[in-house]
MIBABA-354232 format. One line per field, with one value per residue: residue in three letters; x, y, z of N, C-alpha, C in turn. Coordinates in pm, whole numbers, always signed. Last residue first. Layout:
rest <- (ALA, ...) .
n_x <- (X, ...) .
n_y <- (Y, ...) .
n_z <- (Z, ...) .
ca_x <- (X, ...) .
ca_y <- (Y, ...) .
ca_z <- (Z, ...) .
c_x <- (X, ...) .
c_y <- (Y, ...) .
c_z <- (Z, ...) .
***
This chain:
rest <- (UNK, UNK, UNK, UNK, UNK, UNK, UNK, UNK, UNK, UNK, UNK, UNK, UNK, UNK, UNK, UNK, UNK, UNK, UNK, UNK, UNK, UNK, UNK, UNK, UNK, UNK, UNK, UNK, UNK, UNK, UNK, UNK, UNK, UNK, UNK, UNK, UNK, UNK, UNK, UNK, UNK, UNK, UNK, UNK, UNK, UNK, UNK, UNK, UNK, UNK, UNK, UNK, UNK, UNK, UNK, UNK, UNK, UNK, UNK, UNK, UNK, UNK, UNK, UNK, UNK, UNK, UNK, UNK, UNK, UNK, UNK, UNK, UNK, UNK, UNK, UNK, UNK, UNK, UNK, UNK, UNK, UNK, UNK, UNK, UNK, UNK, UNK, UNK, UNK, UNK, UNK, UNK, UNK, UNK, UNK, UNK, UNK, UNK, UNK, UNK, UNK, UNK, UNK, UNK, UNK, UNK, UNK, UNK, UNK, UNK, UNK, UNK, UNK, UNK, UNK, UNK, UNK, UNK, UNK, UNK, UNK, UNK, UNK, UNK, UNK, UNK, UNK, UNK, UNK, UNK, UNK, UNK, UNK, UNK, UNK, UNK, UNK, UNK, UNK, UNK, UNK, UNK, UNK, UNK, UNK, UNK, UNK, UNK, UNK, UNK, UNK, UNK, UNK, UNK, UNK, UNK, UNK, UNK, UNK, UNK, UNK, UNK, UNK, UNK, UNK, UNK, UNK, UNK, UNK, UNK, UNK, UNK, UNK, UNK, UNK, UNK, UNK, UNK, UNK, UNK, UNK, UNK, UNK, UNK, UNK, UNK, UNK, UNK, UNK, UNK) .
n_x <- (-724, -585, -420, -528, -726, -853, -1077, -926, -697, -568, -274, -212, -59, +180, +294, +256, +407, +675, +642, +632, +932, +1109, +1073, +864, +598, +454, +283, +16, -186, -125, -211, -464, -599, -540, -697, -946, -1063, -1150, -915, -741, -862, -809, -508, -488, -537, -368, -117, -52, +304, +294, +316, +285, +416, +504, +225, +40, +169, +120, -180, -253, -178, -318, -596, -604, -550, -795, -1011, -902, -938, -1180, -1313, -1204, -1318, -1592, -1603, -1424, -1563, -1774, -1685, -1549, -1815, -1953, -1750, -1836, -2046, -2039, -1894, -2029, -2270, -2245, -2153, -2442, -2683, -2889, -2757, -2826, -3151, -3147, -2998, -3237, -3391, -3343, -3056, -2754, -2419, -2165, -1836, -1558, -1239, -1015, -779, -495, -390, -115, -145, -151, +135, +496, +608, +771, +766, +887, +1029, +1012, +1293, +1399, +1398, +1744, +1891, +2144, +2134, +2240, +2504, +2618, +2606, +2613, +2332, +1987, +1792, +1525, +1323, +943, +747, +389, +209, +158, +154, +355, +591, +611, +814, +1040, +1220, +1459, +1639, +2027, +2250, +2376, +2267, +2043, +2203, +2337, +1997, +1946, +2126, +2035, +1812, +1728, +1796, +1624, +1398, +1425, +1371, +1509, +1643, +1563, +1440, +1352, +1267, +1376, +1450, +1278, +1250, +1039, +1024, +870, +729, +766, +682, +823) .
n_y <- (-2253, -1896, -1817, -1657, -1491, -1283, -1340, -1493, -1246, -1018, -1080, -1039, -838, -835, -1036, -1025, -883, -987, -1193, -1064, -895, -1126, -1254, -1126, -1316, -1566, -1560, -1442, -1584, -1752, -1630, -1551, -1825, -1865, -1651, -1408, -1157, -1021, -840, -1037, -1085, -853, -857, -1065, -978, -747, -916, -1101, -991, -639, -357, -304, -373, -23, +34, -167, -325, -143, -87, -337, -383, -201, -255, -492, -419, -258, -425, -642, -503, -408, -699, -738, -480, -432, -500, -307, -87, -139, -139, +95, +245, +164, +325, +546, +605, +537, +737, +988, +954, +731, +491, +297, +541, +718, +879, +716, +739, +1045, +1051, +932, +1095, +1346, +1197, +1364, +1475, +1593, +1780, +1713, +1653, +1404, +1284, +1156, +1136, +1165, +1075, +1316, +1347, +1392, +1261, +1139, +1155, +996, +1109, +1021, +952, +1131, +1198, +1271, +1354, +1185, +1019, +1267, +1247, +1044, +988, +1342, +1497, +1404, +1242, +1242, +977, +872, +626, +557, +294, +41, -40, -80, -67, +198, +201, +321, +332, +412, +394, +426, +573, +543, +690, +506, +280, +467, +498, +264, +143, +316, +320, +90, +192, +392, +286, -84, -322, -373, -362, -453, -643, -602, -400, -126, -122, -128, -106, -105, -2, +10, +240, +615, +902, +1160) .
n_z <- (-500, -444, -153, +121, +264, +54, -37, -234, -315, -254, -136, -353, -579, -452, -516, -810, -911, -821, -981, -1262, -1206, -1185, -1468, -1706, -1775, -1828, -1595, -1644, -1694, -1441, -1244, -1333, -1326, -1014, -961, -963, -948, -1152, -1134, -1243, -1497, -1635, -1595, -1737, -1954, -2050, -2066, -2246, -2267, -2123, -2130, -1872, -1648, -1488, -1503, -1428, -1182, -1010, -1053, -959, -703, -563, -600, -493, -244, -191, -193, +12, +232, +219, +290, +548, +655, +739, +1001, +1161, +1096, +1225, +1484, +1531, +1521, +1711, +1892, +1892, +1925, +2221, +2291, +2235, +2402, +2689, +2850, +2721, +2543, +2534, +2320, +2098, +2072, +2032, +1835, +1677, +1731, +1545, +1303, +1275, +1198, +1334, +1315, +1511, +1709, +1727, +1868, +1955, +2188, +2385, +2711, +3057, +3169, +3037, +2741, +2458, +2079, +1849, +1600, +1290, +1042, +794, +457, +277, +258, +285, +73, -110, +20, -69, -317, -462, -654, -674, -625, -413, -495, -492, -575, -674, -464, -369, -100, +20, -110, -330, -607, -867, -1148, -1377, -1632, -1636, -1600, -1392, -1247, -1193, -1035, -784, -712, -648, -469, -216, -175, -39, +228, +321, +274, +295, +42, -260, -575, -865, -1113, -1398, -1594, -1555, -1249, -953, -620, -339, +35, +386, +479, +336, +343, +304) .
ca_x <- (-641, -696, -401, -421, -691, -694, -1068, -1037, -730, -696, -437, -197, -225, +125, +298, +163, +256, +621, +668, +563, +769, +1088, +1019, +1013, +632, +550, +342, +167, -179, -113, -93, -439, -639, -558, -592, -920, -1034, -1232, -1014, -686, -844, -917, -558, -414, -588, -518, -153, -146, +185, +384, +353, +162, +408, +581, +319, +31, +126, +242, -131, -319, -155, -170, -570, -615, -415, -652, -1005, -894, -798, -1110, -1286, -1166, -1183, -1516, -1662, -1369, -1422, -1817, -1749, -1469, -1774, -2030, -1767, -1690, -2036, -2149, -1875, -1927, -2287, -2244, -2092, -2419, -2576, -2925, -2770, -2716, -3059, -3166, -2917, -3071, -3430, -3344, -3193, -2841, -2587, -2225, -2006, -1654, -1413, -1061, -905, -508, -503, -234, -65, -252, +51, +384, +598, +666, +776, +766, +1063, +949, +1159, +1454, +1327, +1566, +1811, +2108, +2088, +2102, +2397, +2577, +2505, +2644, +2510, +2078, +1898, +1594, +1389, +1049, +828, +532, +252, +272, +28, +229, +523, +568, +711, +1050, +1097, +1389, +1508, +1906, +2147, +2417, +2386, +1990, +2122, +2369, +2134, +1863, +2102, +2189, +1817, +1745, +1855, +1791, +1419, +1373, +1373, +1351, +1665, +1688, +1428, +1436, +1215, +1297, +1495, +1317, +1286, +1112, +1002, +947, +782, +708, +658, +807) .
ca_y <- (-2392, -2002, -1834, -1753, -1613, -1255, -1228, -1563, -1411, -1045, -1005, -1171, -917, -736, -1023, -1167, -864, -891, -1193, -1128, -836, -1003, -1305, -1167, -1205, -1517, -1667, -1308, -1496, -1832, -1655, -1455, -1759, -1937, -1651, -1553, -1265, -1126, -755, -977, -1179, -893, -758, -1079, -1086, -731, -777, -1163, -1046, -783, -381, -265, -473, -158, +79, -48, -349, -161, +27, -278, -465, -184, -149, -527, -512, -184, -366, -673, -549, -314, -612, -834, -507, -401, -561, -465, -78, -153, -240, +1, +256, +159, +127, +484, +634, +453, +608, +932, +954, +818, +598, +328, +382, +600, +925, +779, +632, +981, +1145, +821, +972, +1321, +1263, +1274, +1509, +1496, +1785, +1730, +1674, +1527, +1287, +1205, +1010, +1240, +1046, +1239, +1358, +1348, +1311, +1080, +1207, +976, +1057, +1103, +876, +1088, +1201, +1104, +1423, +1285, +967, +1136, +1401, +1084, +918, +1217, +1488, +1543, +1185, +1366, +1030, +979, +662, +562, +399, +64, +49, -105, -175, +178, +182, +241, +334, +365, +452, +362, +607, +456, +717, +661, +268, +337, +612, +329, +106, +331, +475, +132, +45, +415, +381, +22, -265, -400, -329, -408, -589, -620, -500, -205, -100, -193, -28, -213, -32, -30, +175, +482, +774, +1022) .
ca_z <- (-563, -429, -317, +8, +293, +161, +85, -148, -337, -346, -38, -250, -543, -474, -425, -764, -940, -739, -823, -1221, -1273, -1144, -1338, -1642, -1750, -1947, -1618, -1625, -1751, -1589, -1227, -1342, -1419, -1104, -887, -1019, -813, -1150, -1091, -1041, -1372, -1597, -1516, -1592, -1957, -2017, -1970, -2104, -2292, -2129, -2296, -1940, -1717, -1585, -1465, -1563, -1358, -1036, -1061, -1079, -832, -587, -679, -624, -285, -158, -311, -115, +181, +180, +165, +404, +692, +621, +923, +1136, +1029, +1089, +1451, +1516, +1360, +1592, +1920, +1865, +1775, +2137, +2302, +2174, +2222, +2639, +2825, +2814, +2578, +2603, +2449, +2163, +2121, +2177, +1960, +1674, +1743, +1691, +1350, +1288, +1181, +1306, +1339, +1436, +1663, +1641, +1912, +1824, +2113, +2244, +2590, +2880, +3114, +3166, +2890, +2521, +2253, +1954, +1719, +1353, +1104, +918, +540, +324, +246, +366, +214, -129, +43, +79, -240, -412, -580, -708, -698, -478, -457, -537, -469, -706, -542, -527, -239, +95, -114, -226, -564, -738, -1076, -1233, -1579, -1632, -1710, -1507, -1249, -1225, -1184, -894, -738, -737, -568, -297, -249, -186, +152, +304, +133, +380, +170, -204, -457, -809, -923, -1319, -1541, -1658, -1370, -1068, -723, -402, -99, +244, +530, +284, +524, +262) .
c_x <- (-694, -649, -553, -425, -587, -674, -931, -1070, -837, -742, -608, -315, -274, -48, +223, +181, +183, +465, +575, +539, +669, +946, +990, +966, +748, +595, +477, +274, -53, -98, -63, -242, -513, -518, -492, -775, -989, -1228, -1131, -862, -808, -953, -703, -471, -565, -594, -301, -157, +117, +290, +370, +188, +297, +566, +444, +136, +94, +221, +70, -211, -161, -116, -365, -561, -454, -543, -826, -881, -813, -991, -1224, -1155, -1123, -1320, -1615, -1448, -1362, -1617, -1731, -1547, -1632, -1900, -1856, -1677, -1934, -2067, -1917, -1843, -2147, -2252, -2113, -2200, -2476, -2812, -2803, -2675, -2945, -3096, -2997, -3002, -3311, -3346, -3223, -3004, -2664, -2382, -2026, -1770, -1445, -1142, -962, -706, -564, -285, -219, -196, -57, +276, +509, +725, +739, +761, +934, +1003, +1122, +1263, +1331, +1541, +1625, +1961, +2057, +2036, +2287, +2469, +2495, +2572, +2493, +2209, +2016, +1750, +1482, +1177, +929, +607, +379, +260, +101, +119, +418, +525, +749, +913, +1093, +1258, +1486, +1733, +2029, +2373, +2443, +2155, +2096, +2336, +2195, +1944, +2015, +2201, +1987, +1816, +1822, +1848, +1555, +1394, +1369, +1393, +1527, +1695, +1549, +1453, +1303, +1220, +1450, +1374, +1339, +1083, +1080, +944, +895, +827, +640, +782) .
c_y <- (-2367, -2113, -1919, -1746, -1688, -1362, -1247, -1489, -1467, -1187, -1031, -1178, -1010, -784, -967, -1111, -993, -819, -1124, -1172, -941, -973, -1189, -1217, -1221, -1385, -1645, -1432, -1371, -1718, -1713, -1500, -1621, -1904, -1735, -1587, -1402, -1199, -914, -927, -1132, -1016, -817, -954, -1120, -858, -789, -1023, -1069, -859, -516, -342, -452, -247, +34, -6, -255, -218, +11, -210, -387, -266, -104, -371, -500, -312, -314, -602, -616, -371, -521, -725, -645, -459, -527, -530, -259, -125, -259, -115, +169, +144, +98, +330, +539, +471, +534, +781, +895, +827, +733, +405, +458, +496, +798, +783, +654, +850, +1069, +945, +855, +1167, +1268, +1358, +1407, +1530, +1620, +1689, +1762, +1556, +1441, +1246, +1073, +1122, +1095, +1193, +1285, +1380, +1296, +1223, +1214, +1059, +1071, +1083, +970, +1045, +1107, +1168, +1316, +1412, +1080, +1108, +1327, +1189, +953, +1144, +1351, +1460, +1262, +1300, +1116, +986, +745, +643, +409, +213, +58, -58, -150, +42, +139, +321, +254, +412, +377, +424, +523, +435, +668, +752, +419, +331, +571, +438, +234, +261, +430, +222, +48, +276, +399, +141, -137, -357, -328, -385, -571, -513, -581, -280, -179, -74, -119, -90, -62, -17, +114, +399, +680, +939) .
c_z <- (-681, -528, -344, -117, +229, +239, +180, -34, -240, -391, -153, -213, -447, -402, -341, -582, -803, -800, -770, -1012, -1195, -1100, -1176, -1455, -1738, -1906, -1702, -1590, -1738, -1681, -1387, -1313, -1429, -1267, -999, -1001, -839, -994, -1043, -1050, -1241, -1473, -1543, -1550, -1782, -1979, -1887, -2002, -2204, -2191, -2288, -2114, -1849, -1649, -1535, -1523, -1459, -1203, -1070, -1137, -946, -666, -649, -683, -464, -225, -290, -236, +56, +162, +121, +282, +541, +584, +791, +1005, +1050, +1010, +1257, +1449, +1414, +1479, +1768, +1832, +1762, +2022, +2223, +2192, +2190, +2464, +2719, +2768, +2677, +2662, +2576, +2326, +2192, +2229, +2089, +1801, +1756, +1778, +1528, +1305, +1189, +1300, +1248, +1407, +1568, +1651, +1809, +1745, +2002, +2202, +2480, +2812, +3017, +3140, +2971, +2696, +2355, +2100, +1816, +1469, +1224, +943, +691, +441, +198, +391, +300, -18, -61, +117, -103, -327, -579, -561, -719, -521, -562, -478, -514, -555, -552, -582, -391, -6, -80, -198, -414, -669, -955, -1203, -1494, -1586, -1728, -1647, -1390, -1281, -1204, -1048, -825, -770, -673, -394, -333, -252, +43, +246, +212, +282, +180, -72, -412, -698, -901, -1195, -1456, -1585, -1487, -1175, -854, -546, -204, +129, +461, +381, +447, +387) .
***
């Protein structure tokens, strides 16, 4: 599990939001109490598993510890992969022309086009963790399909009015969700 944070409801109702050793002891709690949980990844809403088997110690004990960075002498890993690339001759020459070289060039090309994409992919990535917490839990609320045509539309407006009658819970964290999908991630739109 490498989920940074995440937030666990029961029904509908937020029960616990932070790190997975600050939930797990609520969600235990409720899973104990016979309640159905679900608990999502903030950063995507995917779903988030934990092993619920014994006590809450041996729970905690079997969360996935955070990686330790090891740092020595030497190169630090830049995590540098190769593989084949196919061009025509004509783009190897360009290539070849800039200055440090093909892989320089490729590198600087595709930071370029990873900034230029950068609104949008935060938009499609917030609309499809909206999406996916909403079917999820708010699939039976009124204004479902009416709030999901609106996150997909970008209508902010339109789509806070349409999950308005949600519990509040639910609704928050739809709206928290979709943030990023408002005017390319600038706000809410008026």
């Amino acid at each position: 599990m490498t989920t940074a944070t995440c937030t666990a409801f029961a029904a509908d109702r937020l029960i616990a939001s932070g790190a997975p050793a600050e939930v797990v002891a609520a969600v235990k709690t409720a899973h104990d109490a016979g309640e159905a949980v679900l608990v999502f990844d903030d950063a995507d809403a995917r779903p988030v598993e934990f092993d619920l088997r014994g006590d809450q110690a041996a729970v905690l004990a079997r969360l996935p510890s955070e990686p330790v960075e090891k740092r020595g002498p030497g190169r630090p890993k830049l995590g540098v992969t190769a593989r084949e690339v196919t061009l025509l001759p004509r783009h190897w020459d360009w290539l070849a022309a800039q200055p440090g070289g093909a892989s320089v060039a490729l590198r600087k090309l595709v930071e370029s086009a990873l900034r230029e994409a950068e609104g949008p992919d935060r938009v499609r990535r917030s609309r499809e963790a909206a999406y996916r917490f909403m079917t999820a839990v708010a699939g039976d609320q009124p204004g479902y399909e009416e709030a999901t045509r609106m996150l997909f539309a970008g209508d902010w407006a339109a789509f806070d009015a349409a999950i308005e009658a949600w519990p509040s819970d639910v609704a928050d964290y739809a709206r928290r969700l979709a943030e990023g999908s408002w005017r390319n991630g600038q706000g809410r739109a008026a």
